[in-house]
PASEBA-1860 file (N, C-alpha, C; in nm, 3 decimals):
! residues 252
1> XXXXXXXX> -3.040/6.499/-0.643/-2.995/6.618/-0.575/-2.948/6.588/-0.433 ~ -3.024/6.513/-0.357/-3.020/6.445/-0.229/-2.880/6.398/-0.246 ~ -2.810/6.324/-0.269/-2.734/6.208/-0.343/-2.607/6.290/-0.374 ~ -2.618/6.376/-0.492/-2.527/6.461/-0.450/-2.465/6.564/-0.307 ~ -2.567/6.637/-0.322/-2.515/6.700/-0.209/-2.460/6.603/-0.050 ~ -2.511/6.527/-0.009/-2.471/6.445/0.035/-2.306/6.426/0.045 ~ -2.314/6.362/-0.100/-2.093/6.369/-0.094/-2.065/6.496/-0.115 ~ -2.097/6.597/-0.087/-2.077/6.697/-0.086/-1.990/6.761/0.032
9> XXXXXXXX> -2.101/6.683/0.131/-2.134/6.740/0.248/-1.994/6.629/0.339 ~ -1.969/6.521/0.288/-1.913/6.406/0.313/-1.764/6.393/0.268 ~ -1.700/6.504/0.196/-1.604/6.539/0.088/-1.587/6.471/-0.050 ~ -1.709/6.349/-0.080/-1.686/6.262/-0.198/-1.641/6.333/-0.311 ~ -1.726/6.491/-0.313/-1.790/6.577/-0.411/-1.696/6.737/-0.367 ~ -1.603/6.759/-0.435/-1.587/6.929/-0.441/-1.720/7.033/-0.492 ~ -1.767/7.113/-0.449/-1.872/7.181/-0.450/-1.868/7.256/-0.651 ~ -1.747/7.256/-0.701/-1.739/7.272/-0.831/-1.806/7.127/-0.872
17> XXXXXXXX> -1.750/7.022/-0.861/-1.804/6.872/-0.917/-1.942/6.885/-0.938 ~ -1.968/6.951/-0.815/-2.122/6.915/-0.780/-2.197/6.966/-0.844 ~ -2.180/7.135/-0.856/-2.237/7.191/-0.942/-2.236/7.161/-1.103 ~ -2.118/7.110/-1.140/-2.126/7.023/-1.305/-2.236/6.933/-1.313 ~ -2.234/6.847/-1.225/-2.358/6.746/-1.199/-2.435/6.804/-1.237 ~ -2.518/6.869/-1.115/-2.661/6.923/-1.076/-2.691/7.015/-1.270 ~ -2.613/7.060/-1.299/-2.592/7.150/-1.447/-2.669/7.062/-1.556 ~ -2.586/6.928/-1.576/-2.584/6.847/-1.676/-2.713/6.741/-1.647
25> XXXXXXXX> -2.770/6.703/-1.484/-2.857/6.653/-1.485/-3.030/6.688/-1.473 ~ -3.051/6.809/-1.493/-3.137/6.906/-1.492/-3.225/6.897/-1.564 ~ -3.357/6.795/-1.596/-3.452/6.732/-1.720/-3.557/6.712/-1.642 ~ -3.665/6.840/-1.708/-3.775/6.722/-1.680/-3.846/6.696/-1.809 ~ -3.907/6.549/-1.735/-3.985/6.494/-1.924/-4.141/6.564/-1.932 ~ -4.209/6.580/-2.009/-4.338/6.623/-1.981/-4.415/6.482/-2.108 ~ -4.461/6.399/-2.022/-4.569/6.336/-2.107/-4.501/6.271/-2.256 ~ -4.379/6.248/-2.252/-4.327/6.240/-2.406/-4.322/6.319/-2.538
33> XXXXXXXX> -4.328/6.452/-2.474/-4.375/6.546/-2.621/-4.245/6.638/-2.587 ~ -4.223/6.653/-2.458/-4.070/6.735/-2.422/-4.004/6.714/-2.324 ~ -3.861/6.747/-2.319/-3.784/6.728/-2.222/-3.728/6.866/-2.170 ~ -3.785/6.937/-2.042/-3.733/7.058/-2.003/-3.608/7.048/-1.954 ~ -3.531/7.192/-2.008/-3.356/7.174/-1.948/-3.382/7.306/-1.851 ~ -3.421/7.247/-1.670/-3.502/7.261/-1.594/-3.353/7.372/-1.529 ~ -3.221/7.305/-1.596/-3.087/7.391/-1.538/-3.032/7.496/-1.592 ~ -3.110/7.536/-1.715/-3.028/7.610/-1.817/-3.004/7.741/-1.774
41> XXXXXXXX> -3.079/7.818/-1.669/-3.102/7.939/-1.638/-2.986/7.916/-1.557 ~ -2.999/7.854/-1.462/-2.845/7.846/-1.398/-2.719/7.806/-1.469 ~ -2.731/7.742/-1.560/-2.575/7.714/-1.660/-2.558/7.825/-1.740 ~ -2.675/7.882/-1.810/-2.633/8.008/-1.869/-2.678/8.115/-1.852 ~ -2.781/8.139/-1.759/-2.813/8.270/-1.709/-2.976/8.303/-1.813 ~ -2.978/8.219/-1.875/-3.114/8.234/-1.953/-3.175/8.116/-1.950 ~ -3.302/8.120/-1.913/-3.395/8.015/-1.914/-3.454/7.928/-2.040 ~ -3.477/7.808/-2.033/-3.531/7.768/-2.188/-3.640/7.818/-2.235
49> XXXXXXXX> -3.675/7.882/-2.347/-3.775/7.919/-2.381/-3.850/7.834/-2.467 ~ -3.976/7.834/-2.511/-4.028/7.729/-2.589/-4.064/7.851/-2.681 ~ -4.079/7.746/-2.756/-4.078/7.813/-2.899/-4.203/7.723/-2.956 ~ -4.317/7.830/-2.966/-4.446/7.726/-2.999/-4.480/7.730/-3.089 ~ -4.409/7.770/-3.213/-4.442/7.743/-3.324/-4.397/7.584/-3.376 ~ -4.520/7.530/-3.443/-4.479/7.419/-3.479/-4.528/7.315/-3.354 ~ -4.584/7.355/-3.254/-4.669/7.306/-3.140/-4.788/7.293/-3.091 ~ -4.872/7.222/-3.089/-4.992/7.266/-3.088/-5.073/7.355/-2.990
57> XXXXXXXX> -5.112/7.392/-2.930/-5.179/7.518/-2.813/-5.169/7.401/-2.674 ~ -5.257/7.232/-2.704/-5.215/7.159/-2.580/-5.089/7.136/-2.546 ~ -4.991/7.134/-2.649/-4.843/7.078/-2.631/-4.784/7.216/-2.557 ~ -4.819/7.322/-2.590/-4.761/7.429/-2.508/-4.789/7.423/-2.391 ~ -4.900/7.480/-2.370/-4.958/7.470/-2.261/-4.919/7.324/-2.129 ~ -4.889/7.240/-2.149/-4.888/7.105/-2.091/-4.761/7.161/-2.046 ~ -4.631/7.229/-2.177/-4.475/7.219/-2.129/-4.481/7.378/-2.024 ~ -4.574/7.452/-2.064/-4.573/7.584/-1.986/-4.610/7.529/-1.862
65> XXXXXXXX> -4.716/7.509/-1.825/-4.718/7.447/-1.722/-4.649/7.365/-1.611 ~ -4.559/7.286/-1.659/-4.462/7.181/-1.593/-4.364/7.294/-1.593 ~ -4.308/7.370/-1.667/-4.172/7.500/-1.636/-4.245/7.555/-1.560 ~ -4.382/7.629/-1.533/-4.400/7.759/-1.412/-4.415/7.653/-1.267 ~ -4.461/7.527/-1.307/-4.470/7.456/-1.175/-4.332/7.451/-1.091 ~ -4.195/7.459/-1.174/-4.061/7.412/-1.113/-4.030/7.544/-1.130 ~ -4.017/7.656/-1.248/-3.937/7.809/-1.180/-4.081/7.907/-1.177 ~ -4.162/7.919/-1.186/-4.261/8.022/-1.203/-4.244/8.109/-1.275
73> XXXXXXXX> -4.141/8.087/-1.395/-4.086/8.167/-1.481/-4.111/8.116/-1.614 ~ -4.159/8.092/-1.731/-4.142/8.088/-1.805/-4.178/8.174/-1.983 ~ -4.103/8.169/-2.067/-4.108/8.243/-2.154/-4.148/8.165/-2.293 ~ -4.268/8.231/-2.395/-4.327/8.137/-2.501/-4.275/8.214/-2.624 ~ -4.220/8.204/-2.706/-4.204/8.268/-2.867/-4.277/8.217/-2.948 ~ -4.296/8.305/-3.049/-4.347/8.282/-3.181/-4.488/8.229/-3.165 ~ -4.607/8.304/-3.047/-4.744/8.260/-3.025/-4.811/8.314/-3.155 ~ -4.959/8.208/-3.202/-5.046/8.261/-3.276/-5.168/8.266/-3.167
81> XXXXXXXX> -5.269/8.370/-3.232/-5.407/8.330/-3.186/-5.435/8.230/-3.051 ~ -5.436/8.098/-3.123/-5.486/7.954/-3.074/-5.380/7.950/-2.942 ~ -5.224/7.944/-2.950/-5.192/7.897/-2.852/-5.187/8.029/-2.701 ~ -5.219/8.186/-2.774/-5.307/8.282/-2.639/-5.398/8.235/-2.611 ~ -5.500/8.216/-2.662/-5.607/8.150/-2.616/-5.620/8.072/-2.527 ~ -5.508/7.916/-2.547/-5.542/7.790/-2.443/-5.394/7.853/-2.323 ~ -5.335/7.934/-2.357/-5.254/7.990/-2.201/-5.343/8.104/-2.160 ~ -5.442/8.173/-2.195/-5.475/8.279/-2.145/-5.608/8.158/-2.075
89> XXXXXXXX> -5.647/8.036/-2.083/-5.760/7.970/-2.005/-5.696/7.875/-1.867 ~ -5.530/7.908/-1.948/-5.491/7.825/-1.817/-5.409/7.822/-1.710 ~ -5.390/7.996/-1.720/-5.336/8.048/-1.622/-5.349/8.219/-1.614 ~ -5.335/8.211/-1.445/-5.367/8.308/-1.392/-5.366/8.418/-1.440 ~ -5.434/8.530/-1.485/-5.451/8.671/-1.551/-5.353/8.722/-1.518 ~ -5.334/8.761/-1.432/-5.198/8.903/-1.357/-5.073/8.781/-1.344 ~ -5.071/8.699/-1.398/-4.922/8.621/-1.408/-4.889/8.647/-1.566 ~ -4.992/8.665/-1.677/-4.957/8.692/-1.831/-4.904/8.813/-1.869
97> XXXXXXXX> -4.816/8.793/-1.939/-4.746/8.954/-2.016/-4.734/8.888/-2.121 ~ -4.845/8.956/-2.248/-4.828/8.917/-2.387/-4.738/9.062/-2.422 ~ -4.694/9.027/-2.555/-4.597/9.132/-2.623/-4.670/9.049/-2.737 ~ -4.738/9.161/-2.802/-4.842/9.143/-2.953/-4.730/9.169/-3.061 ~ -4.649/9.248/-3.036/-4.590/9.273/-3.165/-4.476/9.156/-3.151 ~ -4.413/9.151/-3.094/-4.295/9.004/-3.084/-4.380/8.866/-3.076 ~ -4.537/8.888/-3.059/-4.565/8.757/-3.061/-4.496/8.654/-2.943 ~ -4.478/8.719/-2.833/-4.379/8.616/-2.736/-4.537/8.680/-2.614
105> XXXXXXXX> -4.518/8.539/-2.521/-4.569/8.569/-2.384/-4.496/8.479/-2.259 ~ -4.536/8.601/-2.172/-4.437/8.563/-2.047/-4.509/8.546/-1.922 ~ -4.483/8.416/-1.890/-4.579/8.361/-1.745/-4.474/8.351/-1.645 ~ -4.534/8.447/-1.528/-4.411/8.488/-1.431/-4.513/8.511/-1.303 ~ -4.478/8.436/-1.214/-4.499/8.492/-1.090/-4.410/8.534/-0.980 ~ -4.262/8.553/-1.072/-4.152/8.641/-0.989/-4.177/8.761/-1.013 ~ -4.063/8.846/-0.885/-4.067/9.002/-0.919/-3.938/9.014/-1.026 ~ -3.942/9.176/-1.081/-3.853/9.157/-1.211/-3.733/9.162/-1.144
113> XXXXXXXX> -3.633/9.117/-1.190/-3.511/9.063/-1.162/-3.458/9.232/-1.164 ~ -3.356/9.230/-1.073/-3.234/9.368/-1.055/-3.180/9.384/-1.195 ~ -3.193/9.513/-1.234/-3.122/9.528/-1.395/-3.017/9.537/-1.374 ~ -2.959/9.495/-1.457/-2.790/9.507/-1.444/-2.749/9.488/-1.613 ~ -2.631/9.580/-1.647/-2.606/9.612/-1.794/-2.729/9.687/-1.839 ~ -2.658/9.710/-2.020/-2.760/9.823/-2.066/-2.750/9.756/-2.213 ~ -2.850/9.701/-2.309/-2.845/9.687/-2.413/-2.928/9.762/-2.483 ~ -2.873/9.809/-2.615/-2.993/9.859/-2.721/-2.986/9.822/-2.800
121> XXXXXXXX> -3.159/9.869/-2.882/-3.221/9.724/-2.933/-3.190/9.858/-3.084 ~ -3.127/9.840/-3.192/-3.186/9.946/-3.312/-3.263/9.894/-3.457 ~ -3.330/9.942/-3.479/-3.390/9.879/-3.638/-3.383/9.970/-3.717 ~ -3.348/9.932/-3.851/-3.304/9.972/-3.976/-3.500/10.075/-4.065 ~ -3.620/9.994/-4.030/-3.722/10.018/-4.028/-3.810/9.976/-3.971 ~ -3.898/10.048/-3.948/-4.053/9.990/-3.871/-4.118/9.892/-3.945 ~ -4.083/9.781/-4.024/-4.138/9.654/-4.041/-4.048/9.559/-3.962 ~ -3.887/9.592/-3.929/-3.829/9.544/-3.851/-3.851/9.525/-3.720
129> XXXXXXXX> -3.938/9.607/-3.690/-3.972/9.619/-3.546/-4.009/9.473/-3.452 ~ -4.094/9.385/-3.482/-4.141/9.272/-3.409/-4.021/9.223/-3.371 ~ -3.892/9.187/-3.477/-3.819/9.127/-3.462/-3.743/9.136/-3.319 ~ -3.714/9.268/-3.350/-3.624/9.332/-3.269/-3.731/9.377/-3.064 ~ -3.877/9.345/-3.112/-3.911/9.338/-2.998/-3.917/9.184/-2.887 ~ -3.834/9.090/-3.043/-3.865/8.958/-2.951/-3.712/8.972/-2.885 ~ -3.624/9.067/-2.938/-3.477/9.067/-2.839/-3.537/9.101/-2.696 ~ -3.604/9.238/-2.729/-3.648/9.335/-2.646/-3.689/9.215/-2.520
137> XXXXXXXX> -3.787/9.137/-2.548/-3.803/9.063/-2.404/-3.678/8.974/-2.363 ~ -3.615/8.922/-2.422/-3.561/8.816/-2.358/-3.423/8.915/-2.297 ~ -3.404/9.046/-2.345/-3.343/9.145/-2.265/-3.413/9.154/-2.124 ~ -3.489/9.246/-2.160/-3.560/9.257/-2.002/-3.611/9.145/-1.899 ~ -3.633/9.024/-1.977/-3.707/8.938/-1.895/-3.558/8.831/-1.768 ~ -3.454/8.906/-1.855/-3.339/8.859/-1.764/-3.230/8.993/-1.697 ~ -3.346/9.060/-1.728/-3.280/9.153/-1.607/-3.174/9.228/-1.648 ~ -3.162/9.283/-1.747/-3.083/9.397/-1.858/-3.196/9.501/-1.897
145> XXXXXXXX> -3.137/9.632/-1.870/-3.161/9.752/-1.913/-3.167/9.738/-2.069 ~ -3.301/9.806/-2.119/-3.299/9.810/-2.299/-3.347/9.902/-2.305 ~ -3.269/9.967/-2.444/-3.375/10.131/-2.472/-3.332/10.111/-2.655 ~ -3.481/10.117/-2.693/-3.506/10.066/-2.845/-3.488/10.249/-2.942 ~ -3.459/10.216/-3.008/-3.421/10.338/-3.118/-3.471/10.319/-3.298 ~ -3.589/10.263/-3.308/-3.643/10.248/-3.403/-3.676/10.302/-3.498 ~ -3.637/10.277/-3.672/-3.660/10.345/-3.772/-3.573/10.437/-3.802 ~ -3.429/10.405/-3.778/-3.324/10.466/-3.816/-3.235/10.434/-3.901
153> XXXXXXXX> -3.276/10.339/-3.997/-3.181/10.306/-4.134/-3.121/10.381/-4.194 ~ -3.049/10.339/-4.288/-2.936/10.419/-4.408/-3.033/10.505/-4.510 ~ -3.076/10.454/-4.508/-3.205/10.568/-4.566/-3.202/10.754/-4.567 ~ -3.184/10.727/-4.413/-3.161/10.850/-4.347/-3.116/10.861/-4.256 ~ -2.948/10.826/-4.310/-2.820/10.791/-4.209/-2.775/10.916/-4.144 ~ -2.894/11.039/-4.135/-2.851/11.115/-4.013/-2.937/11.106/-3.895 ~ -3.082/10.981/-3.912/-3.149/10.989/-3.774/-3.076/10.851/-3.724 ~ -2.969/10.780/-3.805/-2.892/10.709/-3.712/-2.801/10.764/-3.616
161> XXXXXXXX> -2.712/10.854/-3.691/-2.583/10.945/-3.608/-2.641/10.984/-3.516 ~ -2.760/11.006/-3.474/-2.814/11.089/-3.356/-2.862/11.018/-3.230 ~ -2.904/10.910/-3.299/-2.885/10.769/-3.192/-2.791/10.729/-3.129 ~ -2.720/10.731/-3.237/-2.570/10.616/-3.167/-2.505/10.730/-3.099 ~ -2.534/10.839/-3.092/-2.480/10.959/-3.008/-2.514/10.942/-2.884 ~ -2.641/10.883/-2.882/-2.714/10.837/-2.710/-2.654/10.712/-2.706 ~ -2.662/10.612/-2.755/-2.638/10.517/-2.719/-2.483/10.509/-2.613 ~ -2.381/10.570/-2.727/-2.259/10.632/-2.678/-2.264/10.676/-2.533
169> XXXXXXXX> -2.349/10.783/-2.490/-2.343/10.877/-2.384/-2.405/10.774/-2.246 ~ -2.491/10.675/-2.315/-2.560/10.591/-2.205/-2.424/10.514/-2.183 ~ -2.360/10.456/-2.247/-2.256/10.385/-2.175/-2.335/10.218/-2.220 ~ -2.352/10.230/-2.346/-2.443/10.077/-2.342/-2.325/9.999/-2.385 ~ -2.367/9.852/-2.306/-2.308/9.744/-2.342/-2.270/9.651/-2.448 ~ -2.406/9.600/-2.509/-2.418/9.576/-2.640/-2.505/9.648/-2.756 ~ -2.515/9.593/-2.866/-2.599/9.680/-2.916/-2.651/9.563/-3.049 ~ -2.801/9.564/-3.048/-2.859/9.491/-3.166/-2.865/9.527/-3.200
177> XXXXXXXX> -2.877/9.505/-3.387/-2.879/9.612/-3.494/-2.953/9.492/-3.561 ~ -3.090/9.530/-3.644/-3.179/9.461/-3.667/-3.228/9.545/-3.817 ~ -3.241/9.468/-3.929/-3.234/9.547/-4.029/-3.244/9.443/-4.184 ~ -3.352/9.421/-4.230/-3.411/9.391/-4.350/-3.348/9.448/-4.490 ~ -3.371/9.361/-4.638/-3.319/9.455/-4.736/-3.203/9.445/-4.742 ~ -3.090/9.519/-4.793/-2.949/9.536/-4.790/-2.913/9.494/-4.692 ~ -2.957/9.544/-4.538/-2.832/9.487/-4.405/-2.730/9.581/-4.369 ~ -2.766/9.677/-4.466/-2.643/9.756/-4.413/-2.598/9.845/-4.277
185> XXXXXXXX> -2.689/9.841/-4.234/-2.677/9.919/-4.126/-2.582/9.891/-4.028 ~ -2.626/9.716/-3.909/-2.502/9.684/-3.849/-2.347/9.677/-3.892 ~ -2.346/9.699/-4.011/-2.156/9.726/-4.055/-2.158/9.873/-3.997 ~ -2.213/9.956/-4.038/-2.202/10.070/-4.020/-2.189/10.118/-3.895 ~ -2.294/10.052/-3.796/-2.294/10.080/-3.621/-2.128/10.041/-3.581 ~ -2.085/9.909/-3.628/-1.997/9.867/-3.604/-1.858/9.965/-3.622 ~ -1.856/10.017/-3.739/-1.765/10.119/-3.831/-1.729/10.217/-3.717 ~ -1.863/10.213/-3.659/-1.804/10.381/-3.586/-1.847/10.370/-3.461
193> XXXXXXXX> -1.863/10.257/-3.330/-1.876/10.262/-3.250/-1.731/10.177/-3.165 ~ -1.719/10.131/-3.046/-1.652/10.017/-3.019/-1.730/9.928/-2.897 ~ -1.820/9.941/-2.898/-1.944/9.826/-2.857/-1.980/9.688/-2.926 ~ -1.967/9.596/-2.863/-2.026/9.468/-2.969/-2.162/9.501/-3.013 ~ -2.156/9.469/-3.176/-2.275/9.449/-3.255/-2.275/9.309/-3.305 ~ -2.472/9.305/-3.250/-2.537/9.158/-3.305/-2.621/9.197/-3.414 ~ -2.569/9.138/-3.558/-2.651/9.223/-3.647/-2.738/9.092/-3.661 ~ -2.903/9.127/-3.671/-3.011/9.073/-3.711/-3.104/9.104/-3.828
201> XXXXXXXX> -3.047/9.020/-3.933/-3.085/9.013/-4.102/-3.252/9.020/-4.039 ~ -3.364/9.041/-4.120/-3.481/9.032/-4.150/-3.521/8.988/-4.219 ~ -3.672/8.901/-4.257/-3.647/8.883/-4.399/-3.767/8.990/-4.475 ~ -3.756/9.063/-4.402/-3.801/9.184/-4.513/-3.719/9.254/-4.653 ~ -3.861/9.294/-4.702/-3.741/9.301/-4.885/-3.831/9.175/-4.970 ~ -3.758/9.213/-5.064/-3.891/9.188/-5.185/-3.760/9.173/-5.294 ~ -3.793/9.095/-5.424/-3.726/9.098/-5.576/-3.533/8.972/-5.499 ~ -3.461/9.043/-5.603/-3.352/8.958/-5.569/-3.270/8.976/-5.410
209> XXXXXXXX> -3.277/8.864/-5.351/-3.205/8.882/-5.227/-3.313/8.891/-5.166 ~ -3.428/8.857/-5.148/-3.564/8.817/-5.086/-3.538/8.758/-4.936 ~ -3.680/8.737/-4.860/-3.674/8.680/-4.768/-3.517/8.716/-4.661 ~ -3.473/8.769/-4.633/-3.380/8.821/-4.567/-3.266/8.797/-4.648 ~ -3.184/8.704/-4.746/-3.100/8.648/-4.791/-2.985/8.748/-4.842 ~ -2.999/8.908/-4.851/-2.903/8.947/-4.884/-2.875/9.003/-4.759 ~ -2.968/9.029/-4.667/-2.936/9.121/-4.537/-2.810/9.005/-4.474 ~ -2.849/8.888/-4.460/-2.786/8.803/-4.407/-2.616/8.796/-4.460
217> XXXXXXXX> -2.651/8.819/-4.557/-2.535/8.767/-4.657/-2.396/8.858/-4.611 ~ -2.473/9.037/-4.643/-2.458/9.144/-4.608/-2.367/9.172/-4.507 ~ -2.452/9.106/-4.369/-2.417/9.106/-4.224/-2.298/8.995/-4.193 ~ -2.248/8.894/-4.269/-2.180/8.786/-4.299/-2.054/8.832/-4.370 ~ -2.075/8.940/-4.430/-1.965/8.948/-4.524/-1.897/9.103/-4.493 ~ -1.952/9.160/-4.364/-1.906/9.260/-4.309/-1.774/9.321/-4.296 ~ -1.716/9.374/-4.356/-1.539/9.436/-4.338/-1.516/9.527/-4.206 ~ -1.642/9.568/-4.138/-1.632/9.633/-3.983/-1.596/9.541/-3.875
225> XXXXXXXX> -1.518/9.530/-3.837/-1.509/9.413/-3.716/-1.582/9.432/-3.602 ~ -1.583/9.327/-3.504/-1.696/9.345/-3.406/-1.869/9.345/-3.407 ~ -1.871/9.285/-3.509/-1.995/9.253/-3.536/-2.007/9.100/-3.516 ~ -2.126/9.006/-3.494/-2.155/8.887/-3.502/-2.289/8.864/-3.528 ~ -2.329/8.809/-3.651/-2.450/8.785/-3.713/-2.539/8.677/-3.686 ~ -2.667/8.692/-3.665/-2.726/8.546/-3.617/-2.826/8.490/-3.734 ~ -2.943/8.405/-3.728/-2.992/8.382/-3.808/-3.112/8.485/-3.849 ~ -3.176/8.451/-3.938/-3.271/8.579/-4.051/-3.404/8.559/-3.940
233> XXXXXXXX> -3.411/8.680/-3.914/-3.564/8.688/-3.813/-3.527/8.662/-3.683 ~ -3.407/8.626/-3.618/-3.411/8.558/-3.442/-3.353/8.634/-3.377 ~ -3.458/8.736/-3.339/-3.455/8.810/-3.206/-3.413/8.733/-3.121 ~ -3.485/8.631/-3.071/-3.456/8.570/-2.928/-3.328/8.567/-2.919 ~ -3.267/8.457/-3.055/-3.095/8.463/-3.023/-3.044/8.572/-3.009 ~ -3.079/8.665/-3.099/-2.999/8.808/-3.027/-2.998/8.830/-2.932 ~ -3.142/8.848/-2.883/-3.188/8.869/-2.712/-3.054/8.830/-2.621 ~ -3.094/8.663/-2.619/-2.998/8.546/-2.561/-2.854/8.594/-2.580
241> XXXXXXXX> -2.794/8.596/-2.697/-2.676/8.653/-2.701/-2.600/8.769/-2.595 ~ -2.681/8.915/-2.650/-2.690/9.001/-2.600/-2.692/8.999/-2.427 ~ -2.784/8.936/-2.400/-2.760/8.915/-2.228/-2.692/8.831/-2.155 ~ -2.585/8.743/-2.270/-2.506/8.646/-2.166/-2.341/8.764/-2.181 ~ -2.346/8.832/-2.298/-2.292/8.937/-2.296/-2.298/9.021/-2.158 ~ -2.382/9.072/-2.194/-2.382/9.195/-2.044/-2.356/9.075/-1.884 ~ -2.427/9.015/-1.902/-2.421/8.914/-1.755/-2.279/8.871/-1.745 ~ -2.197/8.821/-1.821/-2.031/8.812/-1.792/-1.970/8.973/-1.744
249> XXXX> -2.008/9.081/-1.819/-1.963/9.227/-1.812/-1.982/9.224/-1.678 ~ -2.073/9.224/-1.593/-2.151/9.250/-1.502/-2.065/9.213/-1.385 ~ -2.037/9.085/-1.444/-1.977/8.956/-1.273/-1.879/9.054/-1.278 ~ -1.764/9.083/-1.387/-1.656/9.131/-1.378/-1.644/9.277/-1.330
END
């Protein structure tokens, strides 16, 4: 960093150069189990999140630790039991914000960031819900307005019309559409709004087309334009999506 800025300061370095640098060289290692991309919040406006499934409670904990030591920010997905447990022993109480139903926790000793943009979060049903609450943080936790509208599927495609009537009137930016089973819903938001839709398959549903596989399919094979589909169950990417969305809207 020294090093750069330096020719910076010296004209070696145009202050664009520099910033490519500082972007691309942004790593820290933790112990050989991870390598934090310590720049990502600044290259894309969202921070790396760990994803601790598939990690053990020390391996989290070790990489949580080394991220709140360098931003005091960091964000965990997909927690069980075991790995609340060894972050709730190893850091500070009033720095934790668990979210039980998304299963995500957030170790922060910043204040919340200025909202700026407006996303909403919608689900097709209330088994959809977790999903759509792991958007829900990585919305808010970067500083976007969210207002969730849950349990409004095709089912009873008039407590949708009554939503997307608010959504409309709020002036929202993007809009998740989160929805198990058929999938049908984000075509439909799409059909009749002109807001970008991120449709998020579930893998709720049962018999043929299981495990999310027709929602997906569904959301993939959409004839509404303006939709863009992510993978079966990933809030976060929506989340992520959704707020590099509004954050370009925003600059402009």
């Amino acid at each position: 960093m020294d090093e750069i800025l330096k020719k910076v300061s010296t004209g070696e370095l145009t202050p664009s150069a520099a910033k490519k640098q500082i972007q691309l060289n942004s790593i820290h290692e933790v112990q050989n189990i991870a390598k934090i991309d310590t720049g990502r919040l600044f290259r894309k406006g969202v921070p790396e999140i760990i994803l601790a499934e598939g990690k053990s409670p020390d391996q989290v904990v070790k990489i949580a630790k080394n991220m709140f030591s360098t931003s005091g920010h960091v964000i965990i997905s997909r927690t069980d039991k075991s790995h609340i447990t060894a972050i709730s022993k190893s850091f500070t109480k009033k720095y934790i914000r668990k979210n039980v139903l998304a299963n995500t926790v957030v170790i922060s000793n910043k204040k919340k960031q200025k909202v700026h943009g407006h996303v909403a979060i919608i689900t097709a049903g209330t088994a959809d819900i977790p999903v759509a609450e792991e958007a829900k943080v990585i919305v808010d936790e970067v500083g976007c307005k969210s207002t969730t509208y849950y349990d409004v599927g095709i089912a009873g495609i008039h407590r949708l019309f009554s939503s997307l009537s608010s959504v409309v009137q709020d002036d929202v930016d993007v809009i998740v559409a989160v929805a198990g089973r058929e999938g049908a819903m984000p075509s439909i938001i799409a059909g009749m709004v002109d807001i970008p839709v991120i449709g998020v398959p579930t893998s709720i549903g049962y018999g043929y087309g299981d495990k999310g596989t027709a929602a997906l399919m569904s959301m993939l094979q959409s004839c509404a334009l303006g939709i863009a589909t992510v993978n079966i169950d990933s809030g976060i990417a929506a989340g992520v999506l959704a707020s590099i969305i509004v954050q370009k809207k925003s600059i402009k």
